[in-house]
N, C-alpha and C positions, 0 to 999 in steps of 0.2 A: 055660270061662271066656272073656269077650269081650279083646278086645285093648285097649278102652277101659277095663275093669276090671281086666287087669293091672297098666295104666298108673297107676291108683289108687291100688293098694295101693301100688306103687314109690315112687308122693307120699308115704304111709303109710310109708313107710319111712326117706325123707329126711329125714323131721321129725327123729328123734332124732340122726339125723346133723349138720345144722344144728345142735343144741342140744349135742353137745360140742366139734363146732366153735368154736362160739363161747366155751363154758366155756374152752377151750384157748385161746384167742387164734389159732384159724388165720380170720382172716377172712374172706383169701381167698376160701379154701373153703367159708365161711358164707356166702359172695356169689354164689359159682358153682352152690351145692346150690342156693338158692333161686332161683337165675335155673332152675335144670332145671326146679327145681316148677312153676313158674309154668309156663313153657314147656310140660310136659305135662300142667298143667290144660287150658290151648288144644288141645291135641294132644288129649286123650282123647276132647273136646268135639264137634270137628272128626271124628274119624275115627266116631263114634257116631249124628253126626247124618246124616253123607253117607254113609255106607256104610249105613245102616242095621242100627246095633250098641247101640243104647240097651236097657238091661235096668232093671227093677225095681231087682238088686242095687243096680248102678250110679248110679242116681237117690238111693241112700240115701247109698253111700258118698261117692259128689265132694263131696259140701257138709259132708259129716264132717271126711273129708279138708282142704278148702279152711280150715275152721273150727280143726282141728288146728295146721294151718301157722302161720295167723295169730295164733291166740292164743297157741302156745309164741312164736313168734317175739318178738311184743308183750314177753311175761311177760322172757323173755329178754334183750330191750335194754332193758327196763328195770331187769333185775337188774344188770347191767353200767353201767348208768347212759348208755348210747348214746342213750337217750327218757326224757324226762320222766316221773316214775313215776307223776302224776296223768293224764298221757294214756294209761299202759297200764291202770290202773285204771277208768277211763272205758270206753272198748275193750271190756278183759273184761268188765265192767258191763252195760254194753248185750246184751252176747252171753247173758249169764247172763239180764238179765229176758228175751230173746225163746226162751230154753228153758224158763225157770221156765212164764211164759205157756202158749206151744205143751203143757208137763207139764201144769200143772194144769186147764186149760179140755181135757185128754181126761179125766184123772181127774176132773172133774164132769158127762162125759157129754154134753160139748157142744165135739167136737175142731174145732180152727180149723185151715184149711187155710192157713199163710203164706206167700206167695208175693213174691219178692222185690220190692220198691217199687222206684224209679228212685233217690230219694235214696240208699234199701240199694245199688244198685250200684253207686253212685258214691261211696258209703264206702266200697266194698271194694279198688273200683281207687284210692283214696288211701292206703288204708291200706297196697295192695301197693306202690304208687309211692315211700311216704314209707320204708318198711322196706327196701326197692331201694337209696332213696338213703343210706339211714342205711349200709346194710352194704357200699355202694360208698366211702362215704367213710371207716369205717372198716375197708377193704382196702386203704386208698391208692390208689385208683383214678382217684378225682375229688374235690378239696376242695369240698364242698358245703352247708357248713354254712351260706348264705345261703339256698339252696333251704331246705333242710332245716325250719328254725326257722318259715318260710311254712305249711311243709307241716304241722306238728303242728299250728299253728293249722286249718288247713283240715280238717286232720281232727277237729280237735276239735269243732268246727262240724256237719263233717256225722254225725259219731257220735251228738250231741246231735240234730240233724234227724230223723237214719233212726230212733234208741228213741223219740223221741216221736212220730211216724207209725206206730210199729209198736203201739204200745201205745193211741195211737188208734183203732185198726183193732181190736186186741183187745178193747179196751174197749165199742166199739161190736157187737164179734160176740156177745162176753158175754151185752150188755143186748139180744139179738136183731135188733138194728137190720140191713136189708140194706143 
């Protein structure tokens, strides 16, 4: 196993930690698990691409992985009521049609290959930023709830940008269009 795919599965691992963290009220530690994640997303990234350690496995899991984090994490502050529960709905929303999509356009024998949009990454880096800030302010870390209330909007914005590009894009792979 590569060193960038251990680094994964240990993302893979910190999710359920994150999530009784936060059931528990240790914030904290919900703030520091997920600064790790984050940090050994880059790390795995990094060490796969310059070392030449990228594998097949690897290319499945990170975005499994990445997708795990964010959606528990979402579902999570929104259980607690730390996010808006119509922005964690939206979030997972989006996430579900570009699987649905990606599922069913292979099950009709016509699999699309998704590749991340610029809007898609700049949803992601909001959504890692606004969940950052959410679980730094409540650690007591930093009072942020000025940022903060900015940032759901901003993400709610590009959540709505990135499904509708992506479902564009599907749409068009669909009806055959290049």
């Amino acid at each position: 196993m590569t060193l960038p795919n251990f680094i994964t599965i240990a993302r893979f691992i910190m999710v359920p930690l994150i999530i009784l963290a936060l059931l528990d009220g240790h914030m904290l530690a919900a703030f520091v698990l997920f600064l790790l994640a984050g940090v050994s997303d880059g790390l795995d990234g990094f060490i796969a691409r310059h070392f030449n350690q990228s594998s097949e496995l690897g290319s499945w899991l990170d975005p499994i992985a990445d997708k795990l984090l964010l959606v528990s994490v979402f579902i999570m502050l929104g259980w607690i009521e730390a996010l808006p529960r119509w922005l964690v709905v939206l979030a997972v929303s989006r996430d579900g049609l570009i699987v649905g999509a990606v599922m069913l356009s292979s099950l009709m024998g016509n699999p699309v290959g998704m590749r991340p949009l610029m809007v898609s990454k700049a949803n992601t880096l909001f959504q890692i930023l606004l969940i950052g800030l959410v679980l730094a302010d409540l650690a007591k870390i930093a009072p942020l709830d000025g940022i903060t209330r900015w940032m759901v909007f901003a993400v709610a914005g590009l959540t709505i940008a990135s499904a509708s590009a992506y479902l564009v894009t599907w749409l068009r792979h669909m009806a055959g269009e290049k």
